[in-house]
N, C-alpha and C positions, 0 to 999 in steps of 0.2 A: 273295511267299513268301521267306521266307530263303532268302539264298544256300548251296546245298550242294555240297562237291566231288565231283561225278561223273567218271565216269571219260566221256571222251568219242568214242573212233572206234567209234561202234553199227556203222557201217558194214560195219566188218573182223569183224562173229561175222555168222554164219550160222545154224548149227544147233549143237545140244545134241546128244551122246551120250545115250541114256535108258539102262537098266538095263546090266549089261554088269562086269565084274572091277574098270573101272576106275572103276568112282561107288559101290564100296563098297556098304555096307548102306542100307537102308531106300530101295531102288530100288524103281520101279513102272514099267511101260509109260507114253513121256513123252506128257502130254496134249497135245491141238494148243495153241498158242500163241495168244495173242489179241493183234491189233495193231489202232492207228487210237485217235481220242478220241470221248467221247458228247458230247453236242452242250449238254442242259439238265435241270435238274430233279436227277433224282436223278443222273445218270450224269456228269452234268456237269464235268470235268476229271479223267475217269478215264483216265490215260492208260496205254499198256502200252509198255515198251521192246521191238523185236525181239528174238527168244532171239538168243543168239550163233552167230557165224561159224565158231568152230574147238570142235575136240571139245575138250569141258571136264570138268573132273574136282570132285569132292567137295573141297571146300578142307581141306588138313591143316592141322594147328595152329588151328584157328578154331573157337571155339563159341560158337552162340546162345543167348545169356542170359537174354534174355526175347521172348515174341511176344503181342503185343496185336490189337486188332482198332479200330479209330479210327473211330467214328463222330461222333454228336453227341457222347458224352462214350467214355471209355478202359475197352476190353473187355479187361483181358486174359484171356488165353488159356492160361496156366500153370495145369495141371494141378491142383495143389492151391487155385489161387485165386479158380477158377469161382464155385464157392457162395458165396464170401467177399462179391463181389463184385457176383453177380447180387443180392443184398440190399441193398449201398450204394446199386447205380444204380437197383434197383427194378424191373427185369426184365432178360434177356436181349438179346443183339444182335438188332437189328432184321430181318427179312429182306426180300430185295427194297430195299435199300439202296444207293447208293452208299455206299464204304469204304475205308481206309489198310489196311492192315497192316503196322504197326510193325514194325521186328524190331532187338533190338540187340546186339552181340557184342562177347566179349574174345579176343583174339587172345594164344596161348602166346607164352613169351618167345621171341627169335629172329625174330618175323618181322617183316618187312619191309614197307614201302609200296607198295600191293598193289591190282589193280582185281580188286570180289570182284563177281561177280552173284548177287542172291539171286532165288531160283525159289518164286514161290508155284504153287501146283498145288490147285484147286476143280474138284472132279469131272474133267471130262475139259480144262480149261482151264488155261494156266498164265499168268502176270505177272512181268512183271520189273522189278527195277532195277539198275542198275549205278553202284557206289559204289568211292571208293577209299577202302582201309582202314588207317589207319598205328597208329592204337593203339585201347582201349576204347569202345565206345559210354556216355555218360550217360543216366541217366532222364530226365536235368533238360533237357537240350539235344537240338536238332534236328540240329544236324550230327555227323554218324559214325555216325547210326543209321538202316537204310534207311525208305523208305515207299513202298512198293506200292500204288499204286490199281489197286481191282478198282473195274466198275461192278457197277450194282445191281444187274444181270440176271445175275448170275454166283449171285447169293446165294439158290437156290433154299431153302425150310425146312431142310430133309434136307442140306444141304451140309455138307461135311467138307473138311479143311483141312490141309495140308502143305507146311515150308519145306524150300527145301534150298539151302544156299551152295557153289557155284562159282567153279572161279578156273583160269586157263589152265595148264595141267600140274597143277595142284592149287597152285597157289602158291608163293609162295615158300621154304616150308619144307619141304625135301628129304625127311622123314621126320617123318610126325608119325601123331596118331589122329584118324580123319576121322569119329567115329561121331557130334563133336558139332558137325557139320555140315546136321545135319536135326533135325528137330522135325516131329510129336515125338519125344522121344526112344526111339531104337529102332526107329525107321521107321513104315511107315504113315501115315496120318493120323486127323486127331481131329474130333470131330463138335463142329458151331459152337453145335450145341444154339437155333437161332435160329427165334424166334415172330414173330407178323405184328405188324406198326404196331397200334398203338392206332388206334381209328377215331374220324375228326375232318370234321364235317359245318359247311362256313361257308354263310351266304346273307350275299352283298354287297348294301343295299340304298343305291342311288346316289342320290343327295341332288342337289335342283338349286337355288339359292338365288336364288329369285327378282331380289332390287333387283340381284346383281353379275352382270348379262347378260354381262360381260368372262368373268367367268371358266365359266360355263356348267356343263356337266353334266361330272363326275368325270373323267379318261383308265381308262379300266376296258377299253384294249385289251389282246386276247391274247398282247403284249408285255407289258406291267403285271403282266397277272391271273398268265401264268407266274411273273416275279420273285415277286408274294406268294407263289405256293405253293410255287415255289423255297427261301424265305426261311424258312418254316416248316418245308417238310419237313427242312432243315440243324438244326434247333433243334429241335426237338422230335419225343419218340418216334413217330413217322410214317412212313411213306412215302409216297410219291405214288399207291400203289395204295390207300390209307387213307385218303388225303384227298380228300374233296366240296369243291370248290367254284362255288359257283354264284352265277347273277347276278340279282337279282328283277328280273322284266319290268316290275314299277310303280314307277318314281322315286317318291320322296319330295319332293313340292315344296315350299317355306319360304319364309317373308317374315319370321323372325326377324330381328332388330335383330342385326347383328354385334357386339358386345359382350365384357364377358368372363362374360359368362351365356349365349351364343351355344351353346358346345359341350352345356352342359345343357338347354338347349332342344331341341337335335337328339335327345340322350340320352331325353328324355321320349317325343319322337314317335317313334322308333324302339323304344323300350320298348313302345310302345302296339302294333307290327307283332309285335312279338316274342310278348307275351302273347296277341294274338287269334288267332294261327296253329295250329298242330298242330305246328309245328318245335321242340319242348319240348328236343331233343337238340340245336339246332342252334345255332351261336352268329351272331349278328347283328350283322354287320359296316355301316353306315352309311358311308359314303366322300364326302369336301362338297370341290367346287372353289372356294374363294374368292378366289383369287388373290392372297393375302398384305392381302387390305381389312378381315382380320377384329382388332379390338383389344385385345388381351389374352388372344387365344385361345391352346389347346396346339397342338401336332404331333397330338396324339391325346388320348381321355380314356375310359375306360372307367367303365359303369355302379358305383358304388361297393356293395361287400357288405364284410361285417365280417368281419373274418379268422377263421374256421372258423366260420361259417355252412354252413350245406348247399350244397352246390352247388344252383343251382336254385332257391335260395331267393329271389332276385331276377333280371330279365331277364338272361340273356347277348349283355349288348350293349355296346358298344364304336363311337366316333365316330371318324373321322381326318380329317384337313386333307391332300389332296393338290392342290399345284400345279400346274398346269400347267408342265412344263418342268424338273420335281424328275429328278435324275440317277437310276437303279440302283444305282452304285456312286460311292463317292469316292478320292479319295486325297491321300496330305501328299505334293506338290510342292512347293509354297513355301514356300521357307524360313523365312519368316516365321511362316507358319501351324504348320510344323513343329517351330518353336522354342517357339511357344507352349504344343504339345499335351506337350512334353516338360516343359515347366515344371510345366504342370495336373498331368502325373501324378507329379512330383515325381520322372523319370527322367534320368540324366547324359547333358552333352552325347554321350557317348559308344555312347548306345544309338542315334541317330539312325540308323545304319544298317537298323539293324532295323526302324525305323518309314517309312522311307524309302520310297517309290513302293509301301507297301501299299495295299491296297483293302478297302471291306468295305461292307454295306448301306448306302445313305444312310436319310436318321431317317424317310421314310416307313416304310420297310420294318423296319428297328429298332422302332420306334415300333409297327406291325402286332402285333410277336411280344409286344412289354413290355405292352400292351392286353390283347392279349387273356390273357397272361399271372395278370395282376390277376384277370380273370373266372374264372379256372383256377384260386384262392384262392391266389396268390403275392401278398403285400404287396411294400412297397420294400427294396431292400437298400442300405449305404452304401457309399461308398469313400474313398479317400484323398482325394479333395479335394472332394466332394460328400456333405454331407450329405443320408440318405435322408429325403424327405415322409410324415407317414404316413397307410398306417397302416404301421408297419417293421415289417418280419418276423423272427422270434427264432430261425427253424428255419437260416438260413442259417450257413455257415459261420465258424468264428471268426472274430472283429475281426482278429487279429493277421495275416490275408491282404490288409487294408486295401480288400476288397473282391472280392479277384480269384479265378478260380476255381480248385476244385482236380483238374482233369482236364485233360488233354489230351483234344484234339478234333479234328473234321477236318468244313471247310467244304468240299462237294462242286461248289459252286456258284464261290466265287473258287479252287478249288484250295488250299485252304494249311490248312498245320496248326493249329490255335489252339492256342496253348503256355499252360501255366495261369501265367507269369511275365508275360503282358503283355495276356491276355484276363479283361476283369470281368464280375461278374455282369450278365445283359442287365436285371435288376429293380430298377440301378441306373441314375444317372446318368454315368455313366466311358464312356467310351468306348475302344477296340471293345470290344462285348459280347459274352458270352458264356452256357454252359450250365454250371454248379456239379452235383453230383452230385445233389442235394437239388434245386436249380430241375427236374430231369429227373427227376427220384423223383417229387416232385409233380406234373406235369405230366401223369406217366402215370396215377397212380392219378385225378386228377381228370377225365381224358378218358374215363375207364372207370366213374367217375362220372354224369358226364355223356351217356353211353351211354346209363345206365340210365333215364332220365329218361322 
């Protein structure tokens, strides 16, 4: 994750003052606190700061500019841009999610460099962060603008929603107006307005390939299976309460020629489980351990349909190549490697920090989302130094983004925010990828497609 300057003794706050002369307007009875981390899946690096140790006041001179809601792609929350917005992304925030809550502020003239904590408050629970504040928050940048993880289980339907920024005596500025120190404005809070996951049903059908005995039957442990649904529920409109997956009790046996006709062989025979079933809804995940013996083969390959086609018009099926001994996660440690990936995307030495000991899916799990993507009627998208195979898709975002996306997001799973300056489309070849407002527009309406099937 980028590095952010937080303010650091948690130790020295205690407890919050709740309602009371001194926290100003839009006070309510303070909800219990939430401490500790979730473990995986949706909750997965939701972390909560302890409230503080000394009575804290409403921060004078400080107001919140804007409040988002950071899932797979950027909710905000401002008042007037609800509607705007629930039509770009194509529905509402998810509920039952892990989630950020952005929040970013301009601070009156006069003040000073300042540790603010900002208090999210969801029903009777509150989150925290603690940041040090010395001038304006950016849309565009991650550091000076807080991010609150709530986990998922905080985001009942019906949840509603209030900031409030705090600072020790109120801050540093002796006299100021504290009304725009809460959100919404005027106090109370605001209703998230949040619908359930779109519903998304996988059957994994595990592939054994006969002649390569080395590499044997798929790893399709309960570590595995979580990462995929992990990797999904982060990318697409889902939750983990939405999403099936499951595993066929009948491997698929093979004695195909590994080849580079290999993966469309698998593709036909799993076509054939797809069409003979009743799973008309479900999509059909094929998983093949070959242990790298296969020549010419992909990472992954999905059944090909013609871009707007019906859904359903051909099998929803999807092949993938898992290794034996394939990581979860990666990361640029070496230097080498990391000088490379800055070249590829045609970024100055100078970004290197930023790309520095990140992490993100490794291409099983990439690979997972872009598959079945394609089946979901996404074609390819290009980027700045890869061009897209086709069939390329014309709904995506201008060219002049060179590929990248246009939303902030937030991976539940590595913890970190996906900034739309250095996450590309996941329908492309670029690396790390990411969710476009359009890749999640589609995706929902095609799973609610595919529903109806």
């Amino acid at each position: 994750m980028l590095a952010l300057r937080r303010s650091t003794p948690r130790s020295a706050f205690l407890r919050i003052v709740a309602c009371g002369s001194a926290l100003g307007i839009g006070c309510a009875p303070a909800p219990s606190p939430d401490t500790g981390r979730a473990d995986v899946g949706d909750d997965a690096g939701a972390t909560h700061a302890p409230p503080p140790d000394t009575e804290m006041e409403l921060a004078r001179g400080l107001a919140i500019t804007h409040v988002a809601l950071l899932q797979t792609v950027d909710h905000p929350l401002d008042p007037l841009l609800g509607p705007e917005l629930t039509s770009e992304n194509g529905l509402p925030p998810i509920a039952r999610k892990a989630s950020v809550v952005r929040i970013l502020v301009t601070p009156d003239a006069g003040w000073a460099d300042a540790s603010v904590l900002a208090q999210v408050a969801i029903g009777e629970r509150t989150f925290h962060e603690a940041l040090d504040i010395a001038g304006p928050s950016s849309p565009d940048a991650e550091r000076g603008a807080f991010a609150v993880r709530v986990p998922a289980d905080a985001f009942d339907p019906g949840a509603s929603l209030s900031v409030s920024l705090l600072a020790r005596d109120g801050g540093p500025v002796a006299a100021g107006d504290t009304s725009r120190a809460v959100w919404p404005p005027g106090g109370g809070s605001a209703p998230l307005g949040l619908v359930a996951g779109k519903r998304m049903r996988i059957v994994i059908v595990p592939i054994e390939h006969v002649p390569s005995s080395a590499a044997g039957v798929p790893d399709l442990s309960a570590p595995r299976l979580d990462a995929l649904r992990a990797a999904l529920v982060a990318r697409y409109p889902i939750s983990s309460e939405t999403l099936d997956v499951s595993v066929s009790s009948t491997p698929l046996r093979t004695s195909s020629a590994t080849d580079g006709l290999f993966f469309e062989d698998l593709l036909d025979e799993v076509s054939a489980r797809w069409t003979s079933s009743a799973d008309r809804d479900a999509i059909y995940l094929g998983i093949v351990a070959y242990a790298g013996t296969c020549d010419g083969c992909p990472d992954g390959q999905a059944r090909g349909r013609a871009l707007g086609a019906p859904i359903g018009s051909s099998p929803l099926v999807a092949v993938l190549g898992w290794n034996a001994g394939d990581e979860t996660v990666r990361t640029f440690e070496a230097e080498g490697h990391l000088e490379a990936y800055l070249d590829a995307l045609n970024l100055p030495p100078e970004a290197a920090p930023l790309i520095e000991g990140q992490t993100w899916f490794s291409s099983s799990l990439e690979t997972a989302a872009h598959e079945i993507g394609h089946l979901l009627g996404l074609g390819h998208a290009a980027c700045n130094f890869v061009a897209a195979n086709p069939p390329v898709d014309p709904g995506y975002p201008s060219a002049a983004t060179s590929g990248l996306v246009d939303t902030w997001g937030y991976d539940p799973v590595l913890d970190r925010l996906r900034p739309p300056s250095l996450d590309y489309e996941l329908m492309s070849y670029c690396l790390p990828g990411w969710i476009s407002r359009y890749t999640y527009r589609t995706l929902g309406a095609s799973l609610d497609a595919v529903a109806r099937l």
